[in-house]
C-alpha positions as CSV (number, residue, x, y, z in Angstrom):
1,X,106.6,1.3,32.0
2,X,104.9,3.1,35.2
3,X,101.2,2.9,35.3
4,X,99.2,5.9,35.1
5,X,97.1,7.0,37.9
6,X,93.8,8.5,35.9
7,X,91.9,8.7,38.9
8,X,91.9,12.4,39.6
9,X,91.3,12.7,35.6
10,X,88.0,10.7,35.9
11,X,87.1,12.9,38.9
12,X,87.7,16.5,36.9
13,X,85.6,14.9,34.0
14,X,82.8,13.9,36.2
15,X,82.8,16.9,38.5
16,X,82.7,19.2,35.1
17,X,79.8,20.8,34.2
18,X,77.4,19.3,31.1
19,X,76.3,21.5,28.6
20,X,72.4,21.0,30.5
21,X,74.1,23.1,33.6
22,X,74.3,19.7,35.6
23,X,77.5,18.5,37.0
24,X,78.7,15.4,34.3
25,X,78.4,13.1,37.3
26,X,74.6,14.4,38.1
27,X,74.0,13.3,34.6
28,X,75.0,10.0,35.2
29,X,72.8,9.9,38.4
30,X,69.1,10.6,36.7
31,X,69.7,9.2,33.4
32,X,70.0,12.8,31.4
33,X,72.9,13.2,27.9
34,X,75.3,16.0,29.7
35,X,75.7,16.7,26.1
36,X,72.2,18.1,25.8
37,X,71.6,21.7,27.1
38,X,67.5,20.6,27.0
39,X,68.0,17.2,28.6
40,X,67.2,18.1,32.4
41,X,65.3,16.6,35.4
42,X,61.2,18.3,34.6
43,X,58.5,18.6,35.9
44,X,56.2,17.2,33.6
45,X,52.8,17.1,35.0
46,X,51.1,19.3,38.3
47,X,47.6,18.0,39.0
48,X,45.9,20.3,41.6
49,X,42.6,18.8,43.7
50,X,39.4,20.1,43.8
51,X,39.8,22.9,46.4
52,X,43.0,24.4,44.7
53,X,45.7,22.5,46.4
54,X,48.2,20.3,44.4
55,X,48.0,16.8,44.2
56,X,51.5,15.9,45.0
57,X,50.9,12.0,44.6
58,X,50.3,12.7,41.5
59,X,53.1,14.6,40.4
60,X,55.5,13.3,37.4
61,X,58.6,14.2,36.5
62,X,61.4,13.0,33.6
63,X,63.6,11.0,33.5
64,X,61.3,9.5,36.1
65,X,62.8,7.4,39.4
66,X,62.6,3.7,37.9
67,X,65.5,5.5,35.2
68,X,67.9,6.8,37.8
69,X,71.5,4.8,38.7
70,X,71.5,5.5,42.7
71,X,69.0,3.0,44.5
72,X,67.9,5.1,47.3
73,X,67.7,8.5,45.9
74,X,63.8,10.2,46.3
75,X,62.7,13.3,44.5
76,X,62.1,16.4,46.3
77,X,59.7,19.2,45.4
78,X,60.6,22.7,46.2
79,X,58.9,26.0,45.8
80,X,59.1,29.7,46.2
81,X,57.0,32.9,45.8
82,X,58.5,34.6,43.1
83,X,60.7,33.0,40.7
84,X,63.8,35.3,40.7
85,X,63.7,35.8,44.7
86,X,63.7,34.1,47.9
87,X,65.4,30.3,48.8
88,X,64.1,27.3,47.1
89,X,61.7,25.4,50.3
90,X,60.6,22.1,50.4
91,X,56.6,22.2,49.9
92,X,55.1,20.8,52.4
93,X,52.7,17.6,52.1
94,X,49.1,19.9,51.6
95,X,51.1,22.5,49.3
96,X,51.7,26.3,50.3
97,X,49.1,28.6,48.9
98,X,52.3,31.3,48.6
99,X,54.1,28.8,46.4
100,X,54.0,29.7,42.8
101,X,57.1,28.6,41.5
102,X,58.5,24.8,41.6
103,X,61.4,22.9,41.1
104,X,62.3,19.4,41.9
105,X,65.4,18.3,42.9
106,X,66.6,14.8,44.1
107,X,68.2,13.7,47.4
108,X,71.0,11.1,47.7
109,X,70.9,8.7,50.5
């Protein structure tokens, strides 16, 4: 009996998208069910300092880092102006008082 090569079977599942909009493999990465259209990489808390700027050392997110499968891999915050317009930009380290909108995102090695 000839043996089956699955591999480019396991690569079409994982490069498939999950019902959260996330690639299946993505999924995998940050520890989210690509069976959950909910289950997604959040921002879950913004503190801002004193004079109005965030606090980006203390920003959280979930799944948080200690969760994900790829050692290496750093979250990334990204903002715009207006939500529906304009390129996602990586804030920069005192915030941008143009930024409104924010995302994060997370960057392979």
């Amino acid at each position: 009996m000839p043996t089956v090569d699955e591999y480019d079977a396991y690569e079409n599942a994982a490069k498939a998208k999950a019902a959260n909009g996330y690639k299946v493999w993505e999924c995998y990465l940050i520890d989210v069910s690509p069976n959950d259209k909910d289950d997604a990489l959040k921002i879950t808390a913004f503190p801002m300092k004193a004079d109005g700027t965030p606090d980006l050392d203390n920003l959280t997110f979930a799944p948080p880092q200690s969760r994900w499968r790829m050692p290496g891999a750093v979250p990334k915050l990204k903002g715009r102006a207006q939500l529906d317009a304009g390129e996602w930009q990586d804030v920069p380290a005192g915030g941008d008082p143009t930024m409104r909108f924010f995302k994060i995102e997370v960057v392979l090695p």
